[in-house]
N, C-alpha and C positions, 0 to 999 in steps of 0.2 A: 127551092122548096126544102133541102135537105138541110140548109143553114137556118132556116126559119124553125124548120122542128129542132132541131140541137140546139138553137135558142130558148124556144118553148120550151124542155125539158129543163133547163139550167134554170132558167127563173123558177119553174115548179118544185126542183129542187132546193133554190135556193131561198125563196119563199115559206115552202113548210115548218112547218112545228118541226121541233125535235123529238124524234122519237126514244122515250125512255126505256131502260133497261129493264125494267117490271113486266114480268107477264103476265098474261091471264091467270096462270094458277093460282097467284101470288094474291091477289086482290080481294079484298075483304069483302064483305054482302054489304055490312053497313055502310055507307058513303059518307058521314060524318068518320067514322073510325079510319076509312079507308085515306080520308083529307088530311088526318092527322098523320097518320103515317107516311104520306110521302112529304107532308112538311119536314119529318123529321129524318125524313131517309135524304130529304137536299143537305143534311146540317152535317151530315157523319161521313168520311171518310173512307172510300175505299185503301184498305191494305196493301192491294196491291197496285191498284193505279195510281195511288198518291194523289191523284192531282186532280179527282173524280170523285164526285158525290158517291154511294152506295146506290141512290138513286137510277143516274147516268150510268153505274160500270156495268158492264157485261161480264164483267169475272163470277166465279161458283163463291168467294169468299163472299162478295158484294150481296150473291142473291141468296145465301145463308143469314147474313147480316140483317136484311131486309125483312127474312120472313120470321127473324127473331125479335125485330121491333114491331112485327104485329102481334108475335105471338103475345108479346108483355102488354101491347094495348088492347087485345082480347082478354087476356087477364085482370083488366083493370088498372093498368098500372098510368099512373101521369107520366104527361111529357117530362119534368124532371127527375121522375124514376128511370123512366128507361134511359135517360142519359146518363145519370147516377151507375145506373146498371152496366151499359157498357165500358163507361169511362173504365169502372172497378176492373170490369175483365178486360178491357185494350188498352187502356192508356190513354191520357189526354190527347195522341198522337191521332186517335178515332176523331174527334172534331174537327169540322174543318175552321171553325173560328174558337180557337180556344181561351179557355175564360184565363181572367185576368187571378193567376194565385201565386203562392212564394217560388213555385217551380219556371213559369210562364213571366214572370214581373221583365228579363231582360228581355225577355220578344214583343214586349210591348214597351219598352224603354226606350230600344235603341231606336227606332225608326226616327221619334220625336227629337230627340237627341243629335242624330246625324245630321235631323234638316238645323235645328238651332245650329250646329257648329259650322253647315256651310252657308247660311246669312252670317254669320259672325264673322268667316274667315270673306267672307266676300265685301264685308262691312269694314271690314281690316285691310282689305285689299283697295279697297277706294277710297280711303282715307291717305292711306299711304299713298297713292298716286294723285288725290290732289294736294298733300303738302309737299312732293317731289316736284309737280307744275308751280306751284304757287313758285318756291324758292329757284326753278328756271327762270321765270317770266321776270322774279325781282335781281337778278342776275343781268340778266338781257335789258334791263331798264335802266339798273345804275351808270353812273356817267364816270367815264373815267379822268385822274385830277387835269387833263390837257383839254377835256370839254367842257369842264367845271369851270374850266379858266376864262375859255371865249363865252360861255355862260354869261358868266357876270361882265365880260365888258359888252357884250351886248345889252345886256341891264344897264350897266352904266351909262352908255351909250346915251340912251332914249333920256 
């Protein structure tokens, strides 16, 4: 019974939604404004988690962050305002998918680049091993001049 509920829990657990970082206080009246805003709070960057939406973090930076991308969509401001907005004050480093500009061009370079150079080198790599088979096999087939010689008197032969 006791492995049955500790299963039951796991799946319930494991099952649910995840729960966001956004409190109650935090949440706008409007439901159209309040959509926008957690679209735009998955897009930005927590500071300190790095590796965590503004959305997702539980840090005080995150839930500052949050309540300043509502404050700017209760002002009126567009989604590319308030990106504009933060970019100015954090740095491209606040998005987590950051646009493609003269700063950003090698973070978006290299990836494509690394995969071309290892089809290339892996293209070079296969080549090179069947012209090293090809010139075994034509090694191993040449006759040498003492079988070249019963060769043709067998030809001659017939």
């Amino acid at each position: 019974m006791a492995r049955l509920l500790a299963l039951a829990l796991i799946a319930v657990l494991a099952f649910s939604p995840v729960a966001f970082a956004v409190q109650p206080d935090e949440i706008m009246s409007d439901p159209a404004q309040e959509a926008r805003a957690r679209a735009l709070s998955r897009e930005y960057r927590c500071m300190v988690c790095q590796n965590q939406s503004i959305d997702d973090s539980d840090a005080p930076l995150a839930r500052d962050l949050r309540l300043l991308v509502r404050e700017r969509i209760a002002a009126g401001d567009s989604d590319s305002q308030v990106t504009d907005f933060l970019v100015t004050r954090y740095g491209e480093f606040v998005l987590l998918n950051p646009r493609v500009s003269r700063e950003t061009f090698l973070l978006w370079l290299i990836p494509p680049m690394a995969l071309a150079g290892g089809v290339l080198a892996l293209w070079m790599h296969m080549r090179r091993r069947r012209s090293t088979s090809q010139s075994e096999i034509a090694n191993t087939l040449a006759l040498t001049p003492e079988e070249k010689a019963k060769l043709e008197k067998l030809i001659a032969a017939e």
